[in-house]
N, CA, C, O and CB atoms as a CASP TS submission, in Angstrom:
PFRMAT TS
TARGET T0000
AUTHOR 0000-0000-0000
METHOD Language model
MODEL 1
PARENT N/A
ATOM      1  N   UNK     1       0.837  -1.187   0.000  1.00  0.00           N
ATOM      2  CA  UNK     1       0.000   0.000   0.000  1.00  0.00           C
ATOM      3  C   UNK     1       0.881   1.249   0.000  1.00  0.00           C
ATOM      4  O   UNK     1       1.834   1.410   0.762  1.00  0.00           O
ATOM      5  CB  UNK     1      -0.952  -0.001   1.219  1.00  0.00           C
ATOM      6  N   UNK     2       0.485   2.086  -0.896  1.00  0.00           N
ATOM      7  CA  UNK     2       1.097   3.308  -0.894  1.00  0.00           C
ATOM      8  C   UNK     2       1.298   4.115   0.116  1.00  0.00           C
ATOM      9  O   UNK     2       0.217   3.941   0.678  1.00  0.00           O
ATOM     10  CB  UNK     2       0.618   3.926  -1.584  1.00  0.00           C
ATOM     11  N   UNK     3       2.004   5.066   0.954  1.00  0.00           N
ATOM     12  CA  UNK     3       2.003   5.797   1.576  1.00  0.00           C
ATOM     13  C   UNK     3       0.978   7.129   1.770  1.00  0.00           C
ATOM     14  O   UNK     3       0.911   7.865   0.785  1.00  0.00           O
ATOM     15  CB  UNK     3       2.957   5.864   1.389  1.00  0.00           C
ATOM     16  N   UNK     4       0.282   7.452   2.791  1.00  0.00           N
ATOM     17  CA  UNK     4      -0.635   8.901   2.800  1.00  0.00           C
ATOM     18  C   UNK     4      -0.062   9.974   3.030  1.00  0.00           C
ATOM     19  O   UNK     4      -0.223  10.674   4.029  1.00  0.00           O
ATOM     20  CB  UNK     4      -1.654   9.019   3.738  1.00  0.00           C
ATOM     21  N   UNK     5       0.705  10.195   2.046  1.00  0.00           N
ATOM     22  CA  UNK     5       0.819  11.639   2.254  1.00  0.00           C
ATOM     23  C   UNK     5       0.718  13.004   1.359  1.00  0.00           C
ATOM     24  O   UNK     5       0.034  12.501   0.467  1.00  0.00           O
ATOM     25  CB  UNK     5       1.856  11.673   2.681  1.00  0.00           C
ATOM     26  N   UNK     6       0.848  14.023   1.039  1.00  0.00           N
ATOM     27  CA  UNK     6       0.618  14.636   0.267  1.00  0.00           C
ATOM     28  C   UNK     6       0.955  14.283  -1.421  1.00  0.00           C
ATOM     29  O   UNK     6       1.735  13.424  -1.832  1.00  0.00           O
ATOM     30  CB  UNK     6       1.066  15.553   0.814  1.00  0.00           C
ATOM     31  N   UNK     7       0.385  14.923  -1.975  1.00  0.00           N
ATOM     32  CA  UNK     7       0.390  14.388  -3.556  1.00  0.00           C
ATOM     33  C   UNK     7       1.895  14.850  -3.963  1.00  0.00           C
ATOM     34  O   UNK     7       2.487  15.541  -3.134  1.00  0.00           O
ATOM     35  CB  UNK     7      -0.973  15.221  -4.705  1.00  0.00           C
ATOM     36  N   UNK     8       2.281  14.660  -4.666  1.00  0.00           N
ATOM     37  CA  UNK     8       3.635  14.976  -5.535  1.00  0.00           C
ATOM     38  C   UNK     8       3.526  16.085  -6.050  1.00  0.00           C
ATOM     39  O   UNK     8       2.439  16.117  -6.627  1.00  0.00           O
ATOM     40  CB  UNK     8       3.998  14.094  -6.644  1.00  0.00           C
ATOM     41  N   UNK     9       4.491  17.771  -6.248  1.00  0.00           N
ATOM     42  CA  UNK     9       4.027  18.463  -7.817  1.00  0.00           C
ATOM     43  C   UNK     9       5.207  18.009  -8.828  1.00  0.00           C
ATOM     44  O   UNK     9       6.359  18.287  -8.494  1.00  0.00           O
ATOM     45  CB  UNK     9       3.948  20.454  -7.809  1.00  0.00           C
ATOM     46  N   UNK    10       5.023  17.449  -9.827  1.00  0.00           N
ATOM     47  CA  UNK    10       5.995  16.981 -10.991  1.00  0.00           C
ATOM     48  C   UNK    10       5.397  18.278 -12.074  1.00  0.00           C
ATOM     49  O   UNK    10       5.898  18.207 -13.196  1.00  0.00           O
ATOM     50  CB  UNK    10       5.694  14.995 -11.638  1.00  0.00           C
ATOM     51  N   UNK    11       4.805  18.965 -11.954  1.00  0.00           N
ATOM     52  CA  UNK    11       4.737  19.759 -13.121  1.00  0.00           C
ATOM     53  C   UNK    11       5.150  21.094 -12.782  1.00  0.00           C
ATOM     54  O   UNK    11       6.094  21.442 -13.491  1.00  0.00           O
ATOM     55  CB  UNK    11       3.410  19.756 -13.723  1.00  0.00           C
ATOM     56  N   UNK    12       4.830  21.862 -12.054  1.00  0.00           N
ATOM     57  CA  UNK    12       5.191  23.252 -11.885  1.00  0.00           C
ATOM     58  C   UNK    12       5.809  22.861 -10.513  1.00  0.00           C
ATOM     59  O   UNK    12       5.004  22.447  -9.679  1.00  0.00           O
ATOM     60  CB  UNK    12       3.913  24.481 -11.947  1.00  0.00           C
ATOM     61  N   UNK    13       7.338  22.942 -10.092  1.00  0.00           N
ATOM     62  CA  UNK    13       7.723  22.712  -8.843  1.00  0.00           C
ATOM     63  C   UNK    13       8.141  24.443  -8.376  1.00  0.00           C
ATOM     64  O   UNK    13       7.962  24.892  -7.243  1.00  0.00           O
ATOM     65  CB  UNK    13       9.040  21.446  -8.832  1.00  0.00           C
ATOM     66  N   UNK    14       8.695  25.189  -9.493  1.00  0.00           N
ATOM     67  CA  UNK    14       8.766  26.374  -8.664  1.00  0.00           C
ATOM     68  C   UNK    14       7.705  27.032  -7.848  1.00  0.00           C
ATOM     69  O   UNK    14       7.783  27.408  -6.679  1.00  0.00           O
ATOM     70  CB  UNK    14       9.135  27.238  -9.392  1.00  0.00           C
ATOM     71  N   UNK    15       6.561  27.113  -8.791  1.00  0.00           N
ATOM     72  CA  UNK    15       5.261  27.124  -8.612  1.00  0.00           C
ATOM     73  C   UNK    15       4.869  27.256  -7.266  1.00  0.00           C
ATOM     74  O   UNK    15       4.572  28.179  -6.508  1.00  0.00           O
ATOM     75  CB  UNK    15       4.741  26.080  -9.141  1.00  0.00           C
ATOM     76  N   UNK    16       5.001  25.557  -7.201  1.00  0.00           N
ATOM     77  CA  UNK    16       4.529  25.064  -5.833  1.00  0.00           C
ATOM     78  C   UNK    16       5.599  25.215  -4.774  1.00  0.00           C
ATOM     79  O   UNK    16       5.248  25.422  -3.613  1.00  0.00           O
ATOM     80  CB  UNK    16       4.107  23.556  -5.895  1.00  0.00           C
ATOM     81  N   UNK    17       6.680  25.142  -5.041  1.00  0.00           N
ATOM     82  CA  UNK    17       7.731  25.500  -3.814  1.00  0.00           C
ATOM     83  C   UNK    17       7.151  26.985  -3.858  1.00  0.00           C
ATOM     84  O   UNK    17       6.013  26.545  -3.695  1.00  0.00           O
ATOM     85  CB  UNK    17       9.712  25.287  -4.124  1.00  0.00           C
ATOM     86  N   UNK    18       7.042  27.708  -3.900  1.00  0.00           N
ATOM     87  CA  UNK    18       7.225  29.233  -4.348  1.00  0.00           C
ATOM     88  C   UNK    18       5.497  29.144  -2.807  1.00  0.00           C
ATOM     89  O   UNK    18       5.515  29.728  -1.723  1.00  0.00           O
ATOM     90  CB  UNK    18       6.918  29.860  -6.961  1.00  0.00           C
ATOM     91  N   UNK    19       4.616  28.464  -3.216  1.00  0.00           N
ATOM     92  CA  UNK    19       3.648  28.969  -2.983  1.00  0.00           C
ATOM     93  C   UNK    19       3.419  28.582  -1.306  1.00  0.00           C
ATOM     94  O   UNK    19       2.810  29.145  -0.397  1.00  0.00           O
ATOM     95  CB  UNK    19       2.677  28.552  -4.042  1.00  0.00           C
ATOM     96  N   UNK    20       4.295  27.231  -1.404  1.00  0.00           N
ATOM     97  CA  UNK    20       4.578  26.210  -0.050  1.00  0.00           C
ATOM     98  C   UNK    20       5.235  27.589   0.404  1.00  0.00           C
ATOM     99  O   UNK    20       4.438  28.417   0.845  1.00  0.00           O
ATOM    100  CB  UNK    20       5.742  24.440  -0.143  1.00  0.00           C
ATOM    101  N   UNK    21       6.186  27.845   0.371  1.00  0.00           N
ATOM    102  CA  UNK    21       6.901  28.771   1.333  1.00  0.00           C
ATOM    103  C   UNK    21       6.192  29.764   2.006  1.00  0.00           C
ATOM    104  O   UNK    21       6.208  29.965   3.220  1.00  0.00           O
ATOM    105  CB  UNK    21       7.884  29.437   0.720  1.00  0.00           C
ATOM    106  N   UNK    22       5.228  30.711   0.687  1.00  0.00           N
ATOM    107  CA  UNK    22       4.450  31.619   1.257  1.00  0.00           C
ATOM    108  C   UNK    22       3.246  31.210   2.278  1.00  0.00           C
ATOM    109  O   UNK    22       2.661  32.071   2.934  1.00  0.00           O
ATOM    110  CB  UNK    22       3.982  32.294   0.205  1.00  0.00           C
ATOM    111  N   UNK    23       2.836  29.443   2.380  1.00  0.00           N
ATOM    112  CA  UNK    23       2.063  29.522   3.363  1.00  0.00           C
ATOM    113  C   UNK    23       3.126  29.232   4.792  1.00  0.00           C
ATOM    114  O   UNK    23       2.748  29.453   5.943  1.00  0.00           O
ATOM    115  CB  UNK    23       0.816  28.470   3.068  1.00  0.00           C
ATOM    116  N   UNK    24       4.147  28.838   4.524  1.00  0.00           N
ATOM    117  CA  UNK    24       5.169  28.317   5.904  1.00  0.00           C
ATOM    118  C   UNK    24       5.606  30.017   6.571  1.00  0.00           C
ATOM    119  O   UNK    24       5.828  30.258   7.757  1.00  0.00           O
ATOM    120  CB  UNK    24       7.082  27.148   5.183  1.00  0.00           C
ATOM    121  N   UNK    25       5.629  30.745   5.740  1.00  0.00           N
ATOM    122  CA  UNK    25       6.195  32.098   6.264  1.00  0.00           C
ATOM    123  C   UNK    25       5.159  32.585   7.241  1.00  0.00           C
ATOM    124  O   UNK    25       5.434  32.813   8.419  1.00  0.00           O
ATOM    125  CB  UNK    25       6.454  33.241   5.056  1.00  0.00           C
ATOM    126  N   UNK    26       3.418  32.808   6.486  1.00  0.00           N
ATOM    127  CA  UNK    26       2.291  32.785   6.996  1.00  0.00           C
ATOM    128  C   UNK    26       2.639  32.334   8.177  1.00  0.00           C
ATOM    129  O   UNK    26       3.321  32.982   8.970  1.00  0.00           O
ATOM    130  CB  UNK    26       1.343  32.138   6.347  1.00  0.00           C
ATOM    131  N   UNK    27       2.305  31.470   8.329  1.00  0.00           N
ATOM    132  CA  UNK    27       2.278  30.630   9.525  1.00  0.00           C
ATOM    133  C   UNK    27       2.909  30.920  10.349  1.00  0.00           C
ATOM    134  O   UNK    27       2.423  31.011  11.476  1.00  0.00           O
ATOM    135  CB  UNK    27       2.527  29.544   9.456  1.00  0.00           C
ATOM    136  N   UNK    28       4.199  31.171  10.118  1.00  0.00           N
ATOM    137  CA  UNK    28       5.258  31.487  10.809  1.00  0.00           C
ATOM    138  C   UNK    28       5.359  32.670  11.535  1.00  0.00           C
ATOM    139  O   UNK    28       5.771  32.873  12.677  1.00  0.00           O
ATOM    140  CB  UNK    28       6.149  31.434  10.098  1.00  0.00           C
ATOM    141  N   UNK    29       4.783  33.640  10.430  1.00  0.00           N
ATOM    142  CA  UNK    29       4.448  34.869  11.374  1.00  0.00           C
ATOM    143  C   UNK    29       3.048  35.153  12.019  1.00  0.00           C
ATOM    144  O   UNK    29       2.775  36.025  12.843  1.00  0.00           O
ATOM    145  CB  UNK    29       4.710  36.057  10.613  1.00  0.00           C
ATOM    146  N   UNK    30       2.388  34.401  11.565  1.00  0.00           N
ATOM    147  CA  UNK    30       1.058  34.258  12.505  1.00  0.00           C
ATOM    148  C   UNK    30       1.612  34.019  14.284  1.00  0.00           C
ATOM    149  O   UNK    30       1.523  34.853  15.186  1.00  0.00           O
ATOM    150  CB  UNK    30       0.020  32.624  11.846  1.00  0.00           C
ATOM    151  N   UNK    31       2.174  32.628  14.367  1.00  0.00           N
ATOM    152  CA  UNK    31       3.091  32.473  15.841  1.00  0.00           C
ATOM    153  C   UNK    31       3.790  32.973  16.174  1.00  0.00           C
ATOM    154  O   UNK    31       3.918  32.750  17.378  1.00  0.00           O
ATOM    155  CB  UNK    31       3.694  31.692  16.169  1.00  0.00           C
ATOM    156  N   UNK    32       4.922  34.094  15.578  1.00  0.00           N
ATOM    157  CA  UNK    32       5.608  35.098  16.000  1.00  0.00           C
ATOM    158  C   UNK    32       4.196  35.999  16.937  1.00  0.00           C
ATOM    159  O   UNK    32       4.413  36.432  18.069  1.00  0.00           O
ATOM    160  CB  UNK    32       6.435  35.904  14.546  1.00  0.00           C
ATOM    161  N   UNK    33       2.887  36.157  16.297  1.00  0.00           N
ATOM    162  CA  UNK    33       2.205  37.550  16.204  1.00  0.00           C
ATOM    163  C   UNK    33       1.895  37.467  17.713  1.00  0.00           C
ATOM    164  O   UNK    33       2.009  38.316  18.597  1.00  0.00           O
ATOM    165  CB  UNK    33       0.765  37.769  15.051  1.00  0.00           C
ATOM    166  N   UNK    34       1.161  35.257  17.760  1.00  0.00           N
ATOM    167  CA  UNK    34       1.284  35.176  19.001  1.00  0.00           C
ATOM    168  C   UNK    34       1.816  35.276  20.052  1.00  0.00           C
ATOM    169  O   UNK    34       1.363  35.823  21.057  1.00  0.00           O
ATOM    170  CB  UNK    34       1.188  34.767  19.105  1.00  0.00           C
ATOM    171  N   UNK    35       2.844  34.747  19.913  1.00  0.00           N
ATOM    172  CA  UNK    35       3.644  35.349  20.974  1.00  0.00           C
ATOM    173  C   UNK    35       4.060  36.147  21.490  1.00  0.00           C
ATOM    174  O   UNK    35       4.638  35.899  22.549  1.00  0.00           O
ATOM    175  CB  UNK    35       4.187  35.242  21.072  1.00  0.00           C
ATOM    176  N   UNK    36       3.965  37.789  20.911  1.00  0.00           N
ATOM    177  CA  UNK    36       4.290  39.054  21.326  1.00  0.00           C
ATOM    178  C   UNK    36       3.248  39.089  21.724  1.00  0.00           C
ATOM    179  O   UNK    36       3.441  39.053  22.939  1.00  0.00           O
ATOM    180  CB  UNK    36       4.752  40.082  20.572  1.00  0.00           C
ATOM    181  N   UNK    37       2.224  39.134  21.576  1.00  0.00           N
ATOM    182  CA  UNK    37       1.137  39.342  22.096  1.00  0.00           C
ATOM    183  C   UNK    37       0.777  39.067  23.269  1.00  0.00           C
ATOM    184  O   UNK    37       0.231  39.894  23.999  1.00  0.00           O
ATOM    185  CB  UNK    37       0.490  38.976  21.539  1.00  0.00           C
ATOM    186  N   UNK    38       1.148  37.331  23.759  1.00  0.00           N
ATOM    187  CA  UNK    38       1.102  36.880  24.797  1.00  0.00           C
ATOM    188  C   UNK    38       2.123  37.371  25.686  1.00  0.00           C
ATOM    189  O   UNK    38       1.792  37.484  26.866  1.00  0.00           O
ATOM    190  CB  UNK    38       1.055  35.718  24.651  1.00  0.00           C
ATOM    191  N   UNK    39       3.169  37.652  25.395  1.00  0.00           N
ATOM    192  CA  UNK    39       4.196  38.430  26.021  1.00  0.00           C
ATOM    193  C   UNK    39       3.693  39.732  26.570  1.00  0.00           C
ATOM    194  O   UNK    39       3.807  39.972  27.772  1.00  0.00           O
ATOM    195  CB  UNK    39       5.277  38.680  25.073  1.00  0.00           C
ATOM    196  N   UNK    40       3.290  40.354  25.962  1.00  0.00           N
ATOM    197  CA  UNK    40       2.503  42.173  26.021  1.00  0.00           C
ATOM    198  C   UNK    40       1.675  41.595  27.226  1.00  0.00           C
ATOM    199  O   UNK    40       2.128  41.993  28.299  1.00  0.00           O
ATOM    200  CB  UNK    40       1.205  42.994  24.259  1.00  0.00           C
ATOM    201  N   UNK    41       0.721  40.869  27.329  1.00  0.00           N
ATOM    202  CA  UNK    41      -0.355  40.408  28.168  1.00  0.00           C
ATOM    203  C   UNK    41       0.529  40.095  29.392  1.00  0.00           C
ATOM    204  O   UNK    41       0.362  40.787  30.396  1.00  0.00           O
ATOM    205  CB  UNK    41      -1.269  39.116  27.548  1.00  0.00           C
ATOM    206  N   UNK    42       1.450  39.121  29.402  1.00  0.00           N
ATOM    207  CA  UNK    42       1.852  38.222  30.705  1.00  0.00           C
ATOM    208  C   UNK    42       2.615  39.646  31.112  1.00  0.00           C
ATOM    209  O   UNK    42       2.524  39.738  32.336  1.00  0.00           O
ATOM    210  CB  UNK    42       2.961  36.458  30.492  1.00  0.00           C
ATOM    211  N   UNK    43       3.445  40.974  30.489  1.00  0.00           N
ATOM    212  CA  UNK    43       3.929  41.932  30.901  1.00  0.00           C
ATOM    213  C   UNK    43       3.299  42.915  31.307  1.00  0.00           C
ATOM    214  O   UNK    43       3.910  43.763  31.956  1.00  0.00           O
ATOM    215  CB  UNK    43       4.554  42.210  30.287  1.00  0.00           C
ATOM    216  N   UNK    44       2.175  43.042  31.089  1.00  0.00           N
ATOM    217  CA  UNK    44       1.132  43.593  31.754  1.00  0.00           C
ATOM    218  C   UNK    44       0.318  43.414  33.239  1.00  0.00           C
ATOM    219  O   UNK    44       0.093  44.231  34.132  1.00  0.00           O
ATOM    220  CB  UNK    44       0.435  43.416  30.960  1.00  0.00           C
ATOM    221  N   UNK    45      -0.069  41.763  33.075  1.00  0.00           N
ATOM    222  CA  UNK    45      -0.206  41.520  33.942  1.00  0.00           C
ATOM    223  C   UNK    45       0.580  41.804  35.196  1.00  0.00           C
ATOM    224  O   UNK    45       0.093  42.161  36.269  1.00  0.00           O
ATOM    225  CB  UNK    45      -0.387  40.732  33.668  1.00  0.00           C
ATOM    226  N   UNK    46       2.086  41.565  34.884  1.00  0.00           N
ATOM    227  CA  UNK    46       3.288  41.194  35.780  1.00  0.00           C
ATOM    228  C   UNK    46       2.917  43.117  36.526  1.00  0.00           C
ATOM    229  O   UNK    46       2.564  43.421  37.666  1.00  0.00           O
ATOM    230  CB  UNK    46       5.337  40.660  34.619  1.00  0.00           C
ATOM    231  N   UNK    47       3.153  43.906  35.482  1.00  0.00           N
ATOM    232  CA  UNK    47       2.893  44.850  35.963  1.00  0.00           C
ATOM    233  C   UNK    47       1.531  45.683  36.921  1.00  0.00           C
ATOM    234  O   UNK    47       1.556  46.712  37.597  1.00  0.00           O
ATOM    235  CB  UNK    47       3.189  45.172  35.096  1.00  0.00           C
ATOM    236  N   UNK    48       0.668  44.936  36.680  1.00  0.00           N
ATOM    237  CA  UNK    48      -0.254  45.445  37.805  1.00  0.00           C
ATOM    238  C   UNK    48       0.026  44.439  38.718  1.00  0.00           C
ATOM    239  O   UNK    48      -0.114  44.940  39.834  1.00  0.00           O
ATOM    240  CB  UNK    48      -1.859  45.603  37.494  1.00  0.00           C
ATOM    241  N   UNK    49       0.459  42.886  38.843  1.00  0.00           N
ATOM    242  CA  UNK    49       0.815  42.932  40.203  1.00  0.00           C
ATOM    243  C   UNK    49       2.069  43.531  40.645  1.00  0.00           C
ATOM    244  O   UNK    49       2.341  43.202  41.800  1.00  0.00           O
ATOM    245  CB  UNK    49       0.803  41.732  40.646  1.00  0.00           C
ATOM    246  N   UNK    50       2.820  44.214  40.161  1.00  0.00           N
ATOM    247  CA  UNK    50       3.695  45.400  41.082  1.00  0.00           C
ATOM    248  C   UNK    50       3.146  46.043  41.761  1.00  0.00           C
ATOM    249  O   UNK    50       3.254  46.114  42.986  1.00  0.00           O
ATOM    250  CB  UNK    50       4.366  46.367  40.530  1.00  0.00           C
ATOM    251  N   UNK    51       2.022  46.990  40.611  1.00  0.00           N
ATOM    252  CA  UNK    51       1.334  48.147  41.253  1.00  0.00           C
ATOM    253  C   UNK    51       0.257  47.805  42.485  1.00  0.00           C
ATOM    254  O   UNK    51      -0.018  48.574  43.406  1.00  0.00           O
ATOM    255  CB  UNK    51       0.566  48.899  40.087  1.00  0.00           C
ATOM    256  N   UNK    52      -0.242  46.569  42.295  1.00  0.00           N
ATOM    257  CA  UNK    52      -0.786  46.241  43.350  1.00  0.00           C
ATOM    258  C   UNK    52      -0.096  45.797  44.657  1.00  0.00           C
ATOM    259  O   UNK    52      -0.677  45.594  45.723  1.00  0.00           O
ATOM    260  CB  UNK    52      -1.491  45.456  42.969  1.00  0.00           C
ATOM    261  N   UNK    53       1.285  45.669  44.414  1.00  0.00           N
ATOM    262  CA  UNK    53       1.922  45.153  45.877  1.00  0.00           C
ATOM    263  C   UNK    53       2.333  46.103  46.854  1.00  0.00           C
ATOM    264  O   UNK    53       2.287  46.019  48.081  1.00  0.00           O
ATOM    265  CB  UNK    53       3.165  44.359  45.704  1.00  0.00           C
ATOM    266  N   UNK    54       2.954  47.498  45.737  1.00  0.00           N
ATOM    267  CA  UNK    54       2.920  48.988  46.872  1.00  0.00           C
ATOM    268  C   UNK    54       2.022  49.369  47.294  1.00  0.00           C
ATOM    269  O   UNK    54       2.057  50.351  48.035  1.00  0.00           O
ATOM    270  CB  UNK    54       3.271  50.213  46.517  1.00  0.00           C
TER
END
């Protein structure tokens, strides 16, 4: 039995490399976006419990 995994491109490979990348970058900076974000939040937080401890 054949393997499941994605189909092959044998016809346009720049194409498809070209287009693969632009969704891996996507992605990539989608989880960068998260994480500053979550950072901004947990640094925020951190900061009102300062302000709340004086």
């Amino acid at each position: 039995m054949p393997k499941k995994t994605k189909q092959k491109n044998t016809k346009n490979k720049a194409k498809h490399t070209k287009l693969l990348q632009r969704k891996l970058n996507k992605e990539r900076a989608e989880k960068e976006a998260t994480k500053a974000r979550r950072k901004a939040i947990v640094q925020k937080a951190n900061e009102a419990k300062k302000s709340d401890d004086c």
